[in-house]
C-alpha positions, 0 to 999 in steps of 0.5 A: 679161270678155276686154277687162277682162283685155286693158286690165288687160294693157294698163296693167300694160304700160305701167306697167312696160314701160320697166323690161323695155326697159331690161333688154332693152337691157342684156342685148343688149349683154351678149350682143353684146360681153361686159360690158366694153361696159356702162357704170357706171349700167347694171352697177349697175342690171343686178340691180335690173332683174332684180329688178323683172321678177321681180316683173312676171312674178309678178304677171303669172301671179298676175293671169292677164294675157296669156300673151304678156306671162308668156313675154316676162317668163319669157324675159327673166328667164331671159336676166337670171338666166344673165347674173348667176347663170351660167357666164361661161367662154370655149371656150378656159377651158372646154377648159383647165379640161377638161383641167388638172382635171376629166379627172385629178381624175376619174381620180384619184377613180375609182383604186380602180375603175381598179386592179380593172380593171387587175387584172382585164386582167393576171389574164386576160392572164397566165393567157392567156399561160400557158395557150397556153405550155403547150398552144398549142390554147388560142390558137384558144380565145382569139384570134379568127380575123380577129384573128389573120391567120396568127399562130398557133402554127403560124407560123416565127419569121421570119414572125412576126419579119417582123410587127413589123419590116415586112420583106415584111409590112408590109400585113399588119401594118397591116392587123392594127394598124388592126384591133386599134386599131378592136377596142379602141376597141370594147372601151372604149366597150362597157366603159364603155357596159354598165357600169350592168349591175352592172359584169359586162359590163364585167368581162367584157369586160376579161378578154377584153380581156386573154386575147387580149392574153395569148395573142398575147404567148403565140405570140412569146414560144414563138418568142423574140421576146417582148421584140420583142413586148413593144417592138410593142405597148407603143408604142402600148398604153401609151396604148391599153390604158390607155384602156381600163383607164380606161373599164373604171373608168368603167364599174364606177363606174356599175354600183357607183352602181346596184348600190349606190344607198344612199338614193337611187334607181338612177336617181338613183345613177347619173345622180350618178356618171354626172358624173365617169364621163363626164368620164373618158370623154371623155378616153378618147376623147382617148387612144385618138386619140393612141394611134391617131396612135402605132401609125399612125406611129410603130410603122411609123416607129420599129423600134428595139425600146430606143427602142420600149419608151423612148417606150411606158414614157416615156408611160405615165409623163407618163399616171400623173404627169398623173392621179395626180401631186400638184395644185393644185386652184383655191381652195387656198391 
């Protein structure tokens, strides 16, 4: 019985097995040098190969001949399938597309999600800001000790005056800077990692986010110093805080597909919504990398608080025409 599968195995090779070395050789070429390197004869015999060897590998499992012959054929058809039927797109197209469309479409469709949580940031900032203006015990509640290295209520204006502008501080607040960049960068991906939990560790995070926020801003503004503050922080938290608003969004989009699922199964919902809520991440990612290169060189390089407050607003502005600003989309007229 086994030599009668061996020949039958045998034979149907042979039969077919020029057909298979032909597509071989037209694949390898592809792989080798791109489609440029084929010839006429061989681009228009390119789908009938494909076609041929899907026979073979049906008749090949359906008759039971040698497994070796069915993982050959199931290879090749699987090398010839990509070749007609896949992406064909360069690195270089891949990261163009990348950014000039799917990472703004992304953001532009979760806008609801990112408004709720830039509500949910300034509402617990605000409300910080107010809480420690009025009873500055409510800093402590708020700020966490290693975050706040001696700006507190209890320090004079100068020392805090000498924070934002590096006069004798300036280890300090690079210190504090590198610890509040590595503390956001947390928040974000924690936001957006925790938000399958129906969005409210995600929730919680942003309104922490925001009550220190709002209690730091809180400290200087008693002192006078809130528009210097204001210059410090939004050369750099234009694009950082942004990033984190964003990756609140993408969080929430998740834990709403789980929360609401519809026909689908959780798991199914949010491996659905888990496409565009990825997408957006990785240009979280991006964000705070150049937020990163903004507060480690140009918040120590550039003290002039107009051209502080210039380059932060003039940010968040090329962010919010980037995302939200009117595109043509590929395949319009």
């Amino acid at each position: 019985m086994v030599g009668q599968i061996t020949l039958k195995s045998h034979r149907f090779r042979a039969e077919r097995e020029q057909s298979w070395r032909e597509l071989e050789t037209i694949l390898k070429a592809i792989e080798g040098r791109g489609m440029k390197s084929l010839s006429d004869d061989q681009i228009v015999a390119l789908p009938r190969l494909y076609r041929s060897t899907l026979s073979s590998l049906s008749v090949a499992r359906a008759t039971s001949l040698d497994q070796g012959v069915v993982v050959y054929l199931e290879s090749l058809s699987a090398r010839a399938y990509y070749i007609l039927y896949g992406s064909q797109v360069s690195l270089g197209k891949r990261i163009s597309t990348f950014f000039l469309r799917d990472w703004p479409l992304a953001a532009k469709a979760l806008w609801k999600e990112t408004a709720i949580s830039a509500a949910l940031t300034l509402l617990a900032a605000v409300l910080a800001f107010i809480l420690v203006k009025n009873n500055p015990d409510w800093f402590y509640t708020f700020m966490p000790d290693s975050m706040a290295e001696g700006r507190t209520p209890a320090a004079s204006a100068e020392t805090l005056r000498e924070t934002l502008y590096h006069e004798g501080g300036s280890d300090g607040l690079g210190i504090f800077a590198s610890f509040l960049f590595s503390h956001n960068s947390k928040v974000a991906m924690f936001a957006f990692a925790l938000g399958f939990a129906f969005c409210i560790p995600t929730a919680i995070l942003l309104l922490y986010n925001g009550f220190i926020l709002g209690s730091f801003i809180a400290i200087f503004s008693e002192k006078n110093l809130g528009f210097e503050v204001g210059g410090w922080l939004i050369i750099h938290g234009a694009t950082e805080i942004f990033a984190i608003i964003l990756a609140g969004a993408a969080g929430m989009h998740i834990g709403k597909a789980v929360a609401f699922p519809g026909e689908l199964t959780r798991t199914e919902s949010a491996s659905k919504a888990g496409g565009t809520a990825s997408l957006l991440m990785a240009g979280v990612v991006i964000m705070l990398f150049f937020a990163g290169l903004l507060e480690g060189f140009g918040r120590q390089l550039i003290t002039n608080d107009l051209l502080r407050y210039g380059i932060g607003l003039g940010t968040l502005s090329i962010w919010m025409l980037y995302f939200y600003g009117p595109r043509r989309i590929e395949g319009e007229p």
